[in-house]
BALUM-300446 format. One record per residue: y, z, x of N, C-alpha, C, CB in turn. Coordinates in steps of 0.2 Angstrom, whole numbers, padded with zeros to 4 digits, always signed. Glycine has a CB too. Example, Ala and Ser with C-alpha at 12.3 -4.5 7.8 and 13.67 -1.06 7.14 Angstrom:
BEGIN
-0028+0039+0066-0022+0039+0062-0016+0039+0066-0022+0045+0057-0011+0035+0064-0005+0036+0068+0000+0039+0064-0003+0029+0070
This chain:
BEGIN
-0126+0019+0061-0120+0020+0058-0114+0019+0063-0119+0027+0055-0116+0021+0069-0111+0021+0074-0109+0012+0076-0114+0027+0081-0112+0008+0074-0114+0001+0075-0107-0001+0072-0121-0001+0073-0107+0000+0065-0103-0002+0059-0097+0002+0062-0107+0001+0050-0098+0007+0063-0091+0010+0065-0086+0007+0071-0093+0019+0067-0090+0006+0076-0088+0002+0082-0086-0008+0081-0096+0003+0086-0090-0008+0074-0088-0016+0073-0081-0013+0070-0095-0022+0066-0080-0010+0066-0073-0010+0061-0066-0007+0069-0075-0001+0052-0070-0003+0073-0063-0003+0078-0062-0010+0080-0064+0001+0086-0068-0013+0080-0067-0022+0086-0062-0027+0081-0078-0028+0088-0062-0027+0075-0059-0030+0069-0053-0026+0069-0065-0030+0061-0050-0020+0070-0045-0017+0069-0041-0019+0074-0046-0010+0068-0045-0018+0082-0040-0021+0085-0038-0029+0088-0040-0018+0089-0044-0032+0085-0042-0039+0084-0037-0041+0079-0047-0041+0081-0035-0038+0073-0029-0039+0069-0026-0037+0073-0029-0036+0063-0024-0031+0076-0020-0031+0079-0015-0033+0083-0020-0031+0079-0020-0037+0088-0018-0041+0093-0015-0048+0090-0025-0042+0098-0017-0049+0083-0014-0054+0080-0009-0054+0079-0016-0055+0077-0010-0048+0075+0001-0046+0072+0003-0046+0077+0005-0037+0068+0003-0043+0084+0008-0043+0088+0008-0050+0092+0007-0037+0093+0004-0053+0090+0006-0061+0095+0009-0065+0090-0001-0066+0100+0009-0065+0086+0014-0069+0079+0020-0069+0081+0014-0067+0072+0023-0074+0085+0032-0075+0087+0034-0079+0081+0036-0079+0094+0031-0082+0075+0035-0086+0071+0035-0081+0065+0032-0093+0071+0039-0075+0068+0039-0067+0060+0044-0070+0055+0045-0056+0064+0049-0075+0057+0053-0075+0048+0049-0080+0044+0063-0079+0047+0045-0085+0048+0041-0090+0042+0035-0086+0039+0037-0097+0045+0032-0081+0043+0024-0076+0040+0025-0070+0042+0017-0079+0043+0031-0068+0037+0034-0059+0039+0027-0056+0035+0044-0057+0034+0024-0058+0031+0018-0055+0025+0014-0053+0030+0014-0061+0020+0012-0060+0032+0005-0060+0035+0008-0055+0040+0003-0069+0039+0009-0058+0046+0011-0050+0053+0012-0045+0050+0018-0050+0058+0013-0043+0043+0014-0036+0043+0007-0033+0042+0018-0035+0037+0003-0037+0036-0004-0036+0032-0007-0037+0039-0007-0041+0026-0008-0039+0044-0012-0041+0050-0010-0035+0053-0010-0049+0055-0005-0032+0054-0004-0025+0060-0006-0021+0057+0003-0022+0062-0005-0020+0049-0005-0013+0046-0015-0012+0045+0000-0014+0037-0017-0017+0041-0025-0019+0041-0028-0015+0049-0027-0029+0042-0025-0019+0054-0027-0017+0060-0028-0010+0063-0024-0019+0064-0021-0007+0061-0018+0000+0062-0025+0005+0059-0009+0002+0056-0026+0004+0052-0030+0007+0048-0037+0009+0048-0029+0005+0043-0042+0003+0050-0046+0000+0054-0048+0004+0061-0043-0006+0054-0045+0003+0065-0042+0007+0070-0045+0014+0070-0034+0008+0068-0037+0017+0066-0040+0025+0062-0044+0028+0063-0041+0025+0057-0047+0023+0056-0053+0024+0052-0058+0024+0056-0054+0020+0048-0059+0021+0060-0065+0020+0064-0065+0023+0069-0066+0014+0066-0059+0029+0072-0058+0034+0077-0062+0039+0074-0051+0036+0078-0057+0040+0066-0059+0047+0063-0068+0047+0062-0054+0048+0056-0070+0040+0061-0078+0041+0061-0081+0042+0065-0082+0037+0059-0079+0040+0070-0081+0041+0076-0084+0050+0081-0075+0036+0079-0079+0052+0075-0079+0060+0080-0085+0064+0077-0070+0065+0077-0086+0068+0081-0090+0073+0080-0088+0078+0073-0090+0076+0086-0091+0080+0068-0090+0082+0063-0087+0079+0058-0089+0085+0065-0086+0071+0059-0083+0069+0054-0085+0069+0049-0082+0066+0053-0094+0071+0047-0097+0069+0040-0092+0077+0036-0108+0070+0040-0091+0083+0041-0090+0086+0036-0082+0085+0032-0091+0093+0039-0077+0082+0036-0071+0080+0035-0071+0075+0030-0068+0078+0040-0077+0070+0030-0076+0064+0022-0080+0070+0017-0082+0053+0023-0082+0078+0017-0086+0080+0016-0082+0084+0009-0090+0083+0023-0078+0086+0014-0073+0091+0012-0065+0087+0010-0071+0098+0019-0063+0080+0011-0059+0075+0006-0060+0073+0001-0056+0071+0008-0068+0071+0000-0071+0067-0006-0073+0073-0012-0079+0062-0004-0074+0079-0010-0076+0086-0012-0070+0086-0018-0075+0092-0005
C-alpha cells in the first residue's frame, strides 16, 4: 500500500511543479488552477496516508 501512496505524492507533486511553471496564466487560467489544486490534494492525501495510524482516521471519517 505504501507503494500506491508514494506514487500519488510523486503525481501530486508533479502537478504541482506544473501549475507553478505555467507563465502563460490569462490563456490557461483553468488549467494552472486544476493543475495546483489536483496537486495540493494529492499531496495531502498522500501525507495523511502516509502516517501512522491513519487506518484509524479513514476509520473513524467513513464511520
Amino acid at each position: 500500500m505504501g507503494f500506491w501512496y508514494l506514487l500519488m505524492f510523486f503525481v501530486g507533486v508533479l502537478l504541482l511543479v506544473l501549475g507553478a511553471l505555467r507563465h502563460d496564466v490569462p490563456k490557461s487560467i483553468k488549467i494552472v488552477i486544476l493543475l495546483f489544486s489536483f496537486g495540493l490534494i494529492f499531496v495531502i492525501g498522500s501525507l495523511v496516508l502516509l502516517l501512522s495510524g491513519s487506518d484509524t482516521i479513514l476509520f473513524e471519517l467513513l464511520e
